[in-house]
Chimera marker file (.cmm) of the C-alpha trace (Angstrom):
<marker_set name="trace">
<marker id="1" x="-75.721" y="26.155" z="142.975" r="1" g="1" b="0" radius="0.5"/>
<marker id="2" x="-77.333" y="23.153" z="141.471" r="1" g="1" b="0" radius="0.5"/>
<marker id="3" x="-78.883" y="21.087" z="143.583" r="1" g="1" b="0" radius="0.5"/>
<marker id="4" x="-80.023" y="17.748" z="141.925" r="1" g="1" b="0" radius="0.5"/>
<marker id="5" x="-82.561" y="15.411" z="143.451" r="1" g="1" b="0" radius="0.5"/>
<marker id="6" x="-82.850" y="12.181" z="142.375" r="1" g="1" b="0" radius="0.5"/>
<marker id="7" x="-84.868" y="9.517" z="143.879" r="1" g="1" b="0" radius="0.5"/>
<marker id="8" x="-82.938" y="6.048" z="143.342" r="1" g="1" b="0" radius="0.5"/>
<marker id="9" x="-84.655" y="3.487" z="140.736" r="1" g="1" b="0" radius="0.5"/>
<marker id="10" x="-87.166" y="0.661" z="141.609" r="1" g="1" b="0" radius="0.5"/>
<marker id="11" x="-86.069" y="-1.864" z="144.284" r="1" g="1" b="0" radius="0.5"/>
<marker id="12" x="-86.634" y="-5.086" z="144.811" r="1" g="1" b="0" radius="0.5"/>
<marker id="13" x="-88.466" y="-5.960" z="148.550" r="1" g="1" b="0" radius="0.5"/>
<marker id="14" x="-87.145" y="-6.838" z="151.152" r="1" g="1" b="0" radius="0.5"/>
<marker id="15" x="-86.690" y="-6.488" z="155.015" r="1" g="1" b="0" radius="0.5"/>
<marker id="16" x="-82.830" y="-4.919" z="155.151" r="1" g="1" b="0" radius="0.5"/>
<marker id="17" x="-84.026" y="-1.566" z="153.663" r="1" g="1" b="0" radius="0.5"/>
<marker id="18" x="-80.299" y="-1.132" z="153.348" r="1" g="1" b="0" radius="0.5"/>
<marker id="19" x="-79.626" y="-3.902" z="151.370" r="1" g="1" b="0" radius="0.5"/>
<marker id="20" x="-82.473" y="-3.889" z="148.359" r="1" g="1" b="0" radius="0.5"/>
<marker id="21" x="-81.188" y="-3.996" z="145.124" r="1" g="1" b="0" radius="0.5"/>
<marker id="22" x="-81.969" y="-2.871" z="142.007" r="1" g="1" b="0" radius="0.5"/>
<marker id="23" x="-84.626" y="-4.530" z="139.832" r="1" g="1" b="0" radius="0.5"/>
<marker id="24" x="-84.417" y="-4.909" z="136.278" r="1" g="1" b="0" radius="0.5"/>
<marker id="25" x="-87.124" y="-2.416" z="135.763" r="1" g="1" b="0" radius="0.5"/>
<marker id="26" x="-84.831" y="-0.374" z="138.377" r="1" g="1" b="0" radius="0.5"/>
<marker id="27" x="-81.948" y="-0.711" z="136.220" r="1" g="1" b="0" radius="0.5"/>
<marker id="28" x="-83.097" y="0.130" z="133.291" r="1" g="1" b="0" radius="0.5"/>
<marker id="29" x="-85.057" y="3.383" z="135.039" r="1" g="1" b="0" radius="0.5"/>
<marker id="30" x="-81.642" y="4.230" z="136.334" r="1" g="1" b="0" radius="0.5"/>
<marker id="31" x="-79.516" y="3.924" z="133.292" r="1" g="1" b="0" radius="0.5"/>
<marker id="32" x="-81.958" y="5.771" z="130.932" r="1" g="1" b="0" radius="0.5"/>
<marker id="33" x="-81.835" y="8.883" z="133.653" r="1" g="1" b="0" radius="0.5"/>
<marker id="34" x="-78.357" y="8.306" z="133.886" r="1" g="1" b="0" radius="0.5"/>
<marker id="35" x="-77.618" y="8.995" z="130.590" r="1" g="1" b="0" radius="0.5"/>
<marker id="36" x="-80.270" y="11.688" z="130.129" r="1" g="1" b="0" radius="0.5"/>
<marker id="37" x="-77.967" y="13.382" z="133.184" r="1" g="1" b="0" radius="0.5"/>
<marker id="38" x="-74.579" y="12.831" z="131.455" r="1" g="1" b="0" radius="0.5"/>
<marker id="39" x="-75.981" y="14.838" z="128.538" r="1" g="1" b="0" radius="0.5"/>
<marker id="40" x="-76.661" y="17.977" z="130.263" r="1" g="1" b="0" radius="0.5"/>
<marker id="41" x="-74.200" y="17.910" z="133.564" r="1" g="1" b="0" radius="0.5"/>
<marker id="42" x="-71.118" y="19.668" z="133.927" r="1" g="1" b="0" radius="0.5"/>
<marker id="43" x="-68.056" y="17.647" z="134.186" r="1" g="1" b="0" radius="0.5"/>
<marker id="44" x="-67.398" y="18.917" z="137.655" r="1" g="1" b="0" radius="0.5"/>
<marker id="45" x="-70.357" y="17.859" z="139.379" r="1" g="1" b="0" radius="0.5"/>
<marker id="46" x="-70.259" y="15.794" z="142.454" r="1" g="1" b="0" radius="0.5"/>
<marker id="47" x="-72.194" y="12.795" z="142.916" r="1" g="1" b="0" radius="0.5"/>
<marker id="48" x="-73.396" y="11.588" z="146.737" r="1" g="1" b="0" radius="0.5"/>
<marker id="49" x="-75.586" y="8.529" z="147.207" r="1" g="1" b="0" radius="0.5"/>
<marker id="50" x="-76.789" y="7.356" z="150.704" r="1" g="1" b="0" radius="0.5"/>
<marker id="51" x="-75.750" y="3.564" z="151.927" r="1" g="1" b="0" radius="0.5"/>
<marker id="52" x="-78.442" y="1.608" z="150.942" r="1" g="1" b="0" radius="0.5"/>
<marker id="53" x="-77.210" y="-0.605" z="147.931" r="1" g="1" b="0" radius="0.5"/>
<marker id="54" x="-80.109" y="0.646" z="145.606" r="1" g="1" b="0" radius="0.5"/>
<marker id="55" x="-78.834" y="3.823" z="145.449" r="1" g="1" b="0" radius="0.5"/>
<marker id="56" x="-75.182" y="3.160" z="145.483" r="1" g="1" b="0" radius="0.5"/>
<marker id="57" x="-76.576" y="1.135" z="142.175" r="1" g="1" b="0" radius="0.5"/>
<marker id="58" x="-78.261" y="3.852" z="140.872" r="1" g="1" b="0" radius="0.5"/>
<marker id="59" x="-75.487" y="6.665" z="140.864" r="1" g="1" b="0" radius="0.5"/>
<marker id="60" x="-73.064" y="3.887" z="139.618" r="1" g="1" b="0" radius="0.5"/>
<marker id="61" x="-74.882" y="4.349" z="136.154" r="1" g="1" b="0" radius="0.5"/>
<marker id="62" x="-73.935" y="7.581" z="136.369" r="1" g="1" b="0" radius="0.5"/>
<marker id="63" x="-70.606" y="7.647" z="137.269" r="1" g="1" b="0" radius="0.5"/>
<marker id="64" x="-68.137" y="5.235" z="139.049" r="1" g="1" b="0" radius="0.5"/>
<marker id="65" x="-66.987" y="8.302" z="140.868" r="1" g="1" b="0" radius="0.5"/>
<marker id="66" x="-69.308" y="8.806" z="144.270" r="1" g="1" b="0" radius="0.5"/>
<marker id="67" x="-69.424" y="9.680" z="147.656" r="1" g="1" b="0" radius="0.5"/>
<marker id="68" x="-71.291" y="7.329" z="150.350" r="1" g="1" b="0" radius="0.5"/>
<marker id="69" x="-72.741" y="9.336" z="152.890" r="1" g="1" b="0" radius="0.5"/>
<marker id="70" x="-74.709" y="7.960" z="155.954" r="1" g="1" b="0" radius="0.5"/>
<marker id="71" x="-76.572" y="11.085" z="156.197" r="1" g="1" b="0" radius="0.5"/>
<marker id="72" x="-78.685" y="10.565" z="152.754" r="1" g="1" b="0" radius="0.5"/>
<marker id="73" x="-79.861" y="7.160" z="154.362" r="1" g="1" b="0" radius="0.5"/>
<marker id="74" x="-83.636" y="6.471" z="154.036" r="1" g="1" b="0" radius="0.5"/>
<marker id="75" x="-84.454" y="7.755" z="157.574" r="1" g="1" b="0" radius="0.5"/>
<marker id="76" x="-82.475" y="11.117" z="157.053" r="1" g="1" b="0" radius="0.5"/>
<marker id="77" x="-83.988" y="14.321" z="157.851" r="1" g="1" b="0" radius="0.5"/>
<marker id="78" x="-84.383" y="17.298" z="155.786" r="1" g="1" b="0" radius="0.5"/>
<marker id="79" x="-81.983" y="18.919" z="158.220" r="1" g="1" b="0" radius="0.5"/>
<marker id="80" x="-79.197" y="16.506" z="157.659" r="1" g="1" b="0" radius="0.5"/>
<marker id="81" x="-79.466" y="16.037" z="153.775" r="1" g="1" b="0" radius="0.5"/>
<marker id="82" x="-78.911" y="20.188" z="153.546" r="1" g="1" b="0" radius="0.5"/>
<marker id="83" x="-75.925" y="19.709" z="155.786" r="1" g="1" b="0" radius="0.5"/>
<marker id="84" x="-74.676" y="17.286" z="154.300" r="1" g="1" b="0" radius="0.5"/>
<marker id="85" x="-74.564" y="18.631" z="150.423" r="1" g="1" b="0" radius="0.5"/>
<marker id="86" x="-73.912" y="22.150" z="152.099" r="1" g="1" b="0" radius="0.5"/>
<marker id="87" x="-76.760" y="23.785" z="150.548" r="1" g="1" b="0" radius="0.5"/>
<marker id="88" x="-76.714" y="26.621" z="149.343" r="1" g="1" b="0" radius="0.5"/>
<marker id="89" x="-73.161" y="27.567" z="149.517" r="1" g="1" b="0" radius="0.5"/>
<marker id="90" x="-71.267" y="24.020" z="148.075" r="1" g="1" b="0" radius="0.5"/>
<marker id="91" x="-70.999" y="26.152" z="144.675" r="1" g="1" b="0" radius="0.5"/>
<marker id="92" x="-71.165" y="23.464" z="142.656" r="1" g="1" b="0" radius="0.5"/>
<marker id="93" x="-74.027" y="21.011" z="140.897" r="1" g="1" b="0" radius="0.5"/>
<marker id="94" x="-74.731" y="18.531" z="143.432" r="1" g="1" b="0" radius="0.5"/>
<marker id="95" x="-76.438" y="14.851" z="142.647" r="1" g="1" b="0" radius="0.5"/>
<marker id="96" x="-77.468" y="13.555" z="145.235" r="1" g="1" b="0" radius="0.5"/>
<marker id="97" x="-79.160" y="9.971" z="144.677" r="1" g="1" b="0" radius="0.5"/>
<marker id="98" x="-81.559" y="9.513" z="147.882" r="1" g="1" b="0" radius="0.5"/>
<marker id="99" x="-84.841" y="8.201" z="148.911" r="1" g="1" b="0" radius="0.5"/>
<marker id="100" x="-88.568" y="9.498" z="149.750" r="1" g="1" b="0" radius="0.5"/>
<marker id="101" x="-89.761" y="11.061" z="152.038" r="1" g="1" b="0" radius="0.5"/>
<marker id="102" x="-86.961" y="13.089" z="152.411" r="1" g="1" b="0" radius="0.5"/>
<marker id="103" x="-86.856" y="14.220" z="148.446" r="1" g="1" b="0" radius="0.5"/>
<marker id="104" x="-90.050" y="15.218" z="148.327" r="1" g="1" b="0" radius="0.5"/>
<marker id="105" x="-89.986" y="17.196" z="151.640" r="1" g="1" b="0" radius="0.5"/>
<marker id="106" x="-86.699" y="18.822" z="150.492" r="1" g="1" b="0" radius="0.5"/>
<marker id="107" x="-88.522" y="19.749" z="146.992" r="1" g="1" b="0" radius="0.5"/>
<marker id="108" x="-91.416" y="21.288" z="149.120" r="1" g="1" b="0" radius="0.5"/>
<marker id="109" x="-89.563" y="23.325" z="151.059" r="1" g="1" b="0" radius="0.5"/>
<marker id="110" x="-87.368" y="24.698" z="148.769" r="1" g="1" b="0" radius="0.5"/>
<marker id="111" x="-89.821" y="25.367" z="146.425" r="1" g="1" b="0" radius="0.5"/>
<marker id="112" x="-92.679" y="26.390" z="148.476" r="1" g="1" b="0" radius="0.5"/>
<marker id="113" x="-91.152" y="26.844" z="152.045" r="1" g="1" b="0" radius="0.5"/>
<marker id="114" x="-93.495" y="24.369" z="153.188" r="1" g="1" b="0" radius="0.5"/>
<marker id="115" x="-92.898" y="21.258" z="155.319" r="1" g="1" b="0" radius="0.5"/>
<marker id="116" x="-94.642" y="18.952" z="153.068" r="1" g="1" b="0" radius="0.5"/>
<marker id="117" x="-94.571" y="15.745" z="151.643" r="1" g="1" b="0" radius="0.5"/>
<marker id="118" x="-94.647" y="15.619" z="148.230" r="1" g="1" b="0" radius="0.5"/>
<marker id="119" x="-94.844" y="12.538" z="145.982" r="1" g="1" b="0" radius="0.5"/>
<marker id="120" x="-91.235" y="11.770" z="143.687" r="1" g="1" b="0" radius="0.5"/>
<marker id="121" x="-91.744" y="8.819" z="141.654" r="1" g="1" b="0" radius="0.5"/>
<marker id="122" x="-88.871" y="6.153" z="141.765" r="1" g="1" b="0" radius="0.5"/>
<marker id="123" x="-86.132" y="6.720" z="139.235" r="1" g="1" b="0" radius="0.5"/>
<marker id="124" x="-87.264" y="10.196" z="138.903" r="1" g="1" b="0" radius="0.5"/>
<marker id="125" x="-85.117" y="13.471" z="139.127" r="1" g="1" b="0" radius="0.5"/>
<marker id="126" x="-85.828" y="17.332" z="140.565" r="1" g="1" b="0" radius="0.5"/>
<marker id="127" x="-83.115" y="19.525" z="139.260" r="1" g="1" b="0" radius="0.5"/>
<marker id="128" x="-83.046" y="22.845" z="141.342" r="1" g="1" b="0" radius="0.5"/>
<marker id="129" x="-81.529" y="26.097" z="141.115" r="1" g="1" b="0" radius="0.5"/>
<marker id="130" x="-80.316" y="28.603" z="143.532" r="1" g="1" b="0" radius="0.5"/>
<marker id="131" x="-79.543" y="31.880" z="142.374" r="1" g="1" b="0" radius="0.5"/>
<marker id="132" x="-78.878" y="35.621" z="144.555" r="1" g="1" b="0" radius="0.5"/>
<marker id="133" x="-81.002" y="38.093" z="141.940" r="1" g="1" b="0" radius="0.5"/>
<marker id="134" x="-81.434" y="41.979" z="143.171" r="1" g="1" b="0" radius="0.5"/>
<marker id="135" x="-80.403" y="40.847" z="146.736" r="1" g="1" b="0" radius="0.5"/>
<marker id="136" x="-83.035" y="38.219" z="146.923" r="1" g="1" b="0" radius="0.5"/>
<marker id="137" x="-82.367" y="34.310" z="147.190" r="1" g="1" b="0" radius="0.5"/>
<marker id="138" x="-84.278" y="32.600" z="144.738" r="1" g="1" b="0" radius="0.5"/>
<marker id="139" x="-84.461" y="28.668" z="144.575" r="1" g="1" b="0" radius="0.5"/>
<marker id="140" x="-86.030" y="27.362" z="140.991" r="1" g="1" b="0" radius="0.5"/>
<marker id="141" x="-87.325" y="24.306" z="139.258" r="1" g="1" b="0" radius="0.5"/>
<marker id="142" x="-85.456" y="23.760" z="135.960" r="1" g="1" b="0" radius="0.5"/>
<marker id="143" x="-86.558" y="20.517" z="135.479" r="1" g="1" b="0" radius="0.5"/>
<marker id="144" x="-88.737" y="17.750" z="136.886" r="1" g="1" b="0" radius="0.5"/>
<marker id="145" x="-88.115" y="14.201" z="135.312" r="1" g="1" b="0" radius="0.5"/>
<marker id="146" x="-89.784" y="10.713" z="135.582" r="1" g="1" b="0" radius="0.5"/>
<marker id="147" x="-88.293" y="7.794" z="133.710" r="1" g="1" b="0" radius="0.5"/>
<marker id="148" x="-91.460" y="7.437" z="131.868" r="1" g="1" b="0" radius="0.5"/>
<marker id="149" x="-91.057" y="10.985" z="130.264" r="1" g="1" b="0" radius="0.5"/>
<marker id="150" x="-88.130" y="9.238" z="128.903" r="1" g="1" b="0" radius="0.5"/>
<marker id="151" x="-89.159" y="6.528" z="127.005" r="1" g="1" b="0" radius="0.5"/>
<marker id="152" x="-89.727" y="6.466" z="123.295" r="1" g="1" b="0" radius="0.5"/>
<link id1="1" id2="2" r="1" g="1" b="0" radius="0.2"/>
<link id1="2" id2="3" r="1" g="1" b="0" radius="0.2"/>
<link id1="3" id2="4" r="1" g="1" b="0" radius="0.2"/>
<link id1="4" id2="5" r="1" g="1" b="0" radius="0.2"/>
<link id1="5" id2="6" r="1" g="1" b="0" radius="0.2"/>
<link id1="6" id2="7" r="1" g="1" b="0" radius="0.2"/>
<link id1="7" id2="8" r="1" g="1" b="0" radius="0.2"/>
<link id1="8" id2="9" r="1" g="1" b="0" radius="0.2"/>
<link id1="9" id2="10" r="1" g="1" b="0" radius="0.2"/>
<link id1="10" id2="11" r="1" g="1" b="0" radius="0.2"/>
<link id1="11" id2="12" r="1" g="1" b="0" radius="0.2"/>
<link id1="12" id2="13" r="1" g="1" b="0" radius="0.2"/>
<link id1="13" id2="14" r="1" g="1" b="0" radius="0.2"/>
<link id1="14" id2="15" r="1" g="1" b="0" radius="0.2"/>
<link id1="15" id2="16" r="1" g="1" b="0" radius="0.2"/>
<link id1="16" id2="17" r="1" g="1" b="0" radius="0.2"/>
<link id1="17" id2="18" r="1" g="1" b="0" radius="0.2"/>
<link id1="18" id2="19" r="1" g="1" b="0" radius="0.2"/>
<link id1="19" id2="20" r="1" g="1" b="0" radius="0.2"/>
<link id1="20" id2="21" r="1" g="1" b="0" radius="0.2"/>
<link id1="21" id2="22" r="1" g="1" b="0" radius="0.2"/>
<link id1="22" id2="23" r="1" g="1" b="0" radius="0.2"/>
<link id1="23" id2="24" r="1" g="1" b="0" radius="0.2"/>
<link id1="24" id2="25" r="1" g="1" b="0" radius="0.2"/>
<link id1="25" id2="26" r="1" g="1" b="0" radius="0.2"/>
<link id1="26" id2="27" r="1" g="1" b="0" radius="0.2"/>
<link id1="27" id2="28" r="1" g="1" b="0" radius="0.2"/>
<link id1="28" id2="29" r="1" g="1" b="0" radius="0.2"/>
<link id1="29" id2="30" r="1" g="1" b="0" radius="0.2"/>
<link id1="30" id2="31" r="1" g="1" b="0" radius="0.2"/>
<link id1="31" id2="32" r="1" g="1" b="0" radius="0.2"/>
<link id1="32" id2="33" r="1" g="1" b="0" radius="0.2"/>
<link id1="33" id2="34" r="1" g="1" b="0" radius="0.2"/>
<link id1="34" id2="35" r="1" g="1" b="0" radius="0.2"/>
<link id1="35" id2="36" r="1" g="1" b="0" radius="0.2"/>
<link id1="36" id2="37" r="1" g="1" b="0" radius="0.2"/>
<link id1="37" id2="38" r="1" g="1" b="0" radius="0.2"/>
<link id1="38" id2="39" r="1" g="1" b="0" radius="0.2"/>
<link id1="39" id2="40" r="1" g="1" b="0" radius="0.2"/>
<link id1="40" id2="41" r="1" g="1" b="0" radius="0.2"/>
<link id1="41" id2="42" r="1" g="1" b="0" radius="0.2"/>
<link id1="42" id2="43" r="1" g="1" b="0" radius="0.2"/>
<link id1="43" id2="44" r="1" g="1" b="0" radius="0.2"/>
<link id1="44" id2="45" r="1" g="1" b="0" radius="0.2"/>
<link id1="45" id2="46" r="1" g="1" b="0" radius="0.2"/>
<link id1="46" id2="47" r="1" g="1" b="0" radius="0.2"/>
<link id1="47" id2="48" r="1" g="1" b="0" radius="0.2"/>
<link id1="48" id2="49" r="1" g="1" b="0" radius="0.2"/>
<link id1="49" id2="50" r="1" g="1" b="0" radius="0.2"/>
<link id1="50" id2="51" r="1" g="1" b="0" radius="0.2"/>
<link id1="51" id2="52" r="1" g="1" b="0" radius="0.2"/>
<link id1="52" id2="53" r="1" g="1" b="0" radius="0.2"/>
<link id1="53" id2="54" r="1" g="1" b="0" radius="0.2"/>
<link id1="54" id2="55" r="1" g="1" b="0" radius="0.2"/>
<link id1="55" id2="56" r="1" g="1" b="0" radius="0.2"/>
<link id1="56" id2="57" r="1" g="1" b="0" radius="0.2"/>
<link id1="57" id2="58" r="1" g="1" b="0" radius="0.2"/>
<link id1="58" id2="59" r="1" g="1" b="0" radius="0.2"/>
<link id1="59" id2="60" r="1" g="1" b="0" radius="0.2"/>
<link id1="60" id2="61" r="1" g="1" b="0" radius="0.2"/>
<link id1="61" id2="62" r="1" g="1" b="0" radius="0.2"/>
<link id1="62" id2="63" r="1" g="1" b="0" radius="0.2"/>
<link id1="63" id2="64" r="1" g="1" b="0" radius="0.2"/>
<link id1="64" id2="65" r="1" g="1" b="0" radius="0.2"/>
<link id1="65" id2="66" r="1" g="1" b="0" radius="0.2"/>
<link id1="66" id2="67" r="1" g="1" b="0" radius="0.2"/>
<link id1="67" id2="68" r="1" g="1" b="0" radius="0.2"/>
<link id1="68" id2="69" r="1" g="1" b="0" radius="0.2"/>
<link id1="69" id2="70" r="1" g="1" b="0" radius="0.2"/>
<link id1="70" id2="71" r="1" g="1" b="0" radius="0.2"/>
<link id1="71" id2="72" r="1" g="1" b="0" radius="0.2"/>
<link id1="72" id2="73" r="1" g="1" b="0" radius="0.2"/>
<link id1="73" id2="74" r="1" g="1" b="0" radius="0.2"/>
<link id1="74" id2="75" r="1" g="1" b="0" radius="0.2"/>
<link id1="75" id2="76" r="1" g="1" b="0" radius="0.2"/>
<link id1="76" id2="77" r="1" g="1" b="0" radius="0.2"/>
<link id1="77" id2="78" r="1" g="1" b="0" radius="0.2"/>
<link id1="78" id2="79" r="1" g="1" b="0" radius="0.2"/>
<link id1="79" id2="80" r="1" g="1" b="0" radius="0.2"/>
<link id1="80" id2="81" r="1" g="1" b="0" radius="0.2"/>
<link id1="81" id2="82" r="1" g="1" b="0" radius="0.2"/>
<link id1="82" id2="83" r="1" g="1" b="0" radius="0.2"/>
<link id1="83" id2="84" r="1" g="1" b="0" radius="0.2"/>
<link id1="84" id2="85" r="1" g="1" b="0" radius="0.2"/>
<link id1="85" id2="86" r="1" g="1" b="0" radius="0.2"/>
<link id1="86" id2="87" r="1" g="1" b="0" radius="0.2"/>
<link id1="87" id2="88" r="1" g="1" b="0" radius="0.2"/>
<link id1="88" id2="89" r="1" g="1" b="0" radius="0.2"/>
<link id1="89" id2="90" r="1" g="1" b="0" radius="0.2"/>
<link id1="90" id2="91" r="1" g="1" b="0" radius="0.2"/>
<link id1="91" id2="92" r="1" g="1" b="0" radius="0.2"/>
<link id1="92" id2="93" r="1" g="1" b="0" radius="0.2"/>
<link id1="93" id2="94" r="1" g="1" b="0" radius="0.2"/>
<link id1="94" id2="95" r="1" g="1" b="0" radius="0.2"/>
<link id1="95" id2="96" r="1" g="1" b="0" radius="0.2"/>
<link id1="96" id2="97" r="1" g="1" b="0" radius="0.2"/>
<link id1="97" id2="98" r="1" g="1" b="0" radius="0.2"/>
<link id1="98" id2="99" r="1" g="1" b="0" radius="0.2"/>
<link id1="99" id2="100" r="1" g="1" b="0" radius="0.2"/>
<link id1="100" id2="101" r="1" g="1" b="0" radius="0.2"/>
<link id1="101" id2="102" r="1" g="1" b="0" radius="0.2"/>
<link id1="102" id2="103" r="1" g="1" b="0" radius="0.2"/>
<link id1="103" id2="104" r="1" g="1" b="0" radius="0.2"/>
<link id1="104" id2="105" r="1" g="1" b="0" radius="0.2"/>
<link id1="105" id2="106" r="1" g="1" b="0" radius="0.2"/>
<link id1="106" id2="107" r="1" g="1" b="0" radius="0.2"/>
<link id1="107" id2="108" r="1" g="1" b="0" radius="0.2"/>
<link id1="108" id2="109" r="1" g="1" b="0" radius="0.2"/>
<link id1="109" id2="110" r="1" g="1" b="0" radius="0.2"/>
<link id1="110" id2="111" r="1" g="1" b="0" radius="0.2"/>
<link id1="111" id2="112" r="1" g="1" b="0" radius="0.2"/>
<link id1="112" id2="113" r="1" g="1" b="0" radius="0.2"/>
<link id1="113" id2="114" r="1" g="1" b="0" radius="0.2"/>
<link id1="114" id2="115" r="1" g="1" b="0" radius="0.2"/>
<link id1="115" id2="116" r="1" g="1" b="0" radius="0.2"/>
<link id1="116" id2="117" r="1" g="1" b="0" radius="0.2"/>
<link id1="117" id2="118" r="1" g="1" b="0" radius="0.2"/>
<link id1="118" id2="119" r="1" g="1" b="0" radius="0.2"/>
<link id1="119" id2="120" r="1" g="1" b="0" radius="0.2"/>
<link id1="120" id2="121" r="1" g="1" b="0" radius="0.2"/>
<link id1="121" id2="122" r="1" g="1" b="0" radius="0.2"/>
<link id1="122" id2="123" r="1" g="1" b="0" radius="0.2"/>
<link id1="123" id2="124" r="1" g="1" b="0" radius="0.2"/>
<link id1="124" id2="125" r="1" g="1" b="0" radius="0.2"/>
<link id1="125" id2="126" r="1" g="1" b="0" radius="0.2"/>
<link id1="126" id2="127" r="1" g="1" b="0" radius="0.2"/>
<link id1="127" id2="128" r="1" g="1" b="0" radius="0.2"/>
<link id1="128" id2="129" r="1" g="1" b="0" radius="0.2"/>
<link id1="129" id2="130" r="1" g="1" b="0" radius="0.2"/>
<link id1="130" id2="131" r="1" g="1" b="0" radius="0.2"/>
<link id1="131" id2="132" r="1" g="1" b="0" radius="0.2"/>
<link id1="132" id2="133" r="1" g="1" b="0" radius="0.2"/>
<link id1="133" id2="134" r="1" g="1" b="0" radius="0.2"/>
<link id1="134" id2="135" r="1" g="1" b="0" radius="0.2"/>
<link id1="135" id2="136" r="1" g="1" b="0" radius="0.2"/>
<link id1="136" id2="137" r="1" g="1" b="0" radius="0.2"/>
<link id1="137" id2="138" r="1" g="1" b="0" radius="0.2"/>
<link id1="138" id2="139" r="1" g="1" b="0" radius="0.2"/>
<link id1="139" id2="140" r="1" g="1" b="0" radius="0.2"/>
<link id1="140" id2="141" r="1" g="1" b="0" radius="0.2"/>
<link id1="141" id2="142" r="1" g="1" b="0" radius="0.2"/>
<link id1="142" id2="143" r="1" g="1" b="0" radius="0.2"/>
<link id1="143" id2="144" r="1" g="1" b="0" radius="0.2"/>
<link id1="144" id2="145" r="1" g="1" b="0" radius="0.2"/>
<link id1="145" id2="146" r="1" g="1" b="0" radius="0.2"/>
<link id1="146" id2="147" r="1" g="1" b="0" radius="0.2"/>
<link id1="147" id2="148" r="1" g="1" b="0" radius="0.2"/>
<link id1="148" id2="149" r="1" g="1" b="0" radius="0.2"/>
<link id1="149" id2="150" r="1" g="1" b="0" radius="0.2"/>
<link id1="150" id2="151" r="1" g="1" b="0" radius="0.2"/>
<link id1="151" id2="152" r="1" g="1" b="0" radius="0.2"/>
</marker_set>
């Protein structure tokens, strides 16, 4: 299983956390990503993106086709986010477009089985791997991506 993390594009401020949009810079973050994505997906991946409006926005560039799911809100817990995208067993490459801290505690502990809080830029994606290899789960990095790694 794939299990893609990305961290929705910049957002404007604002005191409904829910209802921050996109900037401009946001927008175009998300839409280079988005296509950088479509280019190496496959076409039956499933796309999830929490309630708040920012990150409805950002999976839209994506695809028009996505789940909402209360449990990839900003105050989610590592516990609920692997619930909710079934990891590992879902069998297929999930997106999920979602929101620190919960990425880059998720990262940690799948990478390092530690409960730690890394740093995931804004716009930027972790694209995991889990794999069963001589008996032994393995969870790997294949690619960590800002939107600045992007640009021209």
């Amino acid at each position: 299983m794939d299990l893609i993390l990305w961290r929705h594009a910049e957002a404007e401020d604002g005191s409904d956390d829910l209802a921050r949009a996109l900037t401009r810079n946001g927008q175009q973050q998300a839409s280079q990503m988005a296509q950088w994505l479509r280019d190496r997906l496959p076409e039956d991946f499933i796309l999830l993106a929490s309630e708040a409006k920012r990150s409805q926005q950002t999976a839209a560039l994506l695809s028009k086709r996505f789940t909402v799911m209360p449990e990839l809100n900003p105050d989610a817990s590592v516990e609920q986010v692997l619930k909710a995208v079934n990891w590992p067993e879902a069998g297929k490459t999930i997106v999920l477009v979602g929101h620190q801290p919960y990425i880059g505690r998720l990262s940690a502990l799948l990478l390092g089985e530690q409960p730690l809080l890394w740093s995931v830029k804004k716009g930027s994606v972790w694209w995991l791997n889990h794999r069963v290899r001589h008996d032994l789960e393995q969870v790997r990095l294949k690619v960590m991506m800002t939107p600045g790694m992007l640009k021209p």
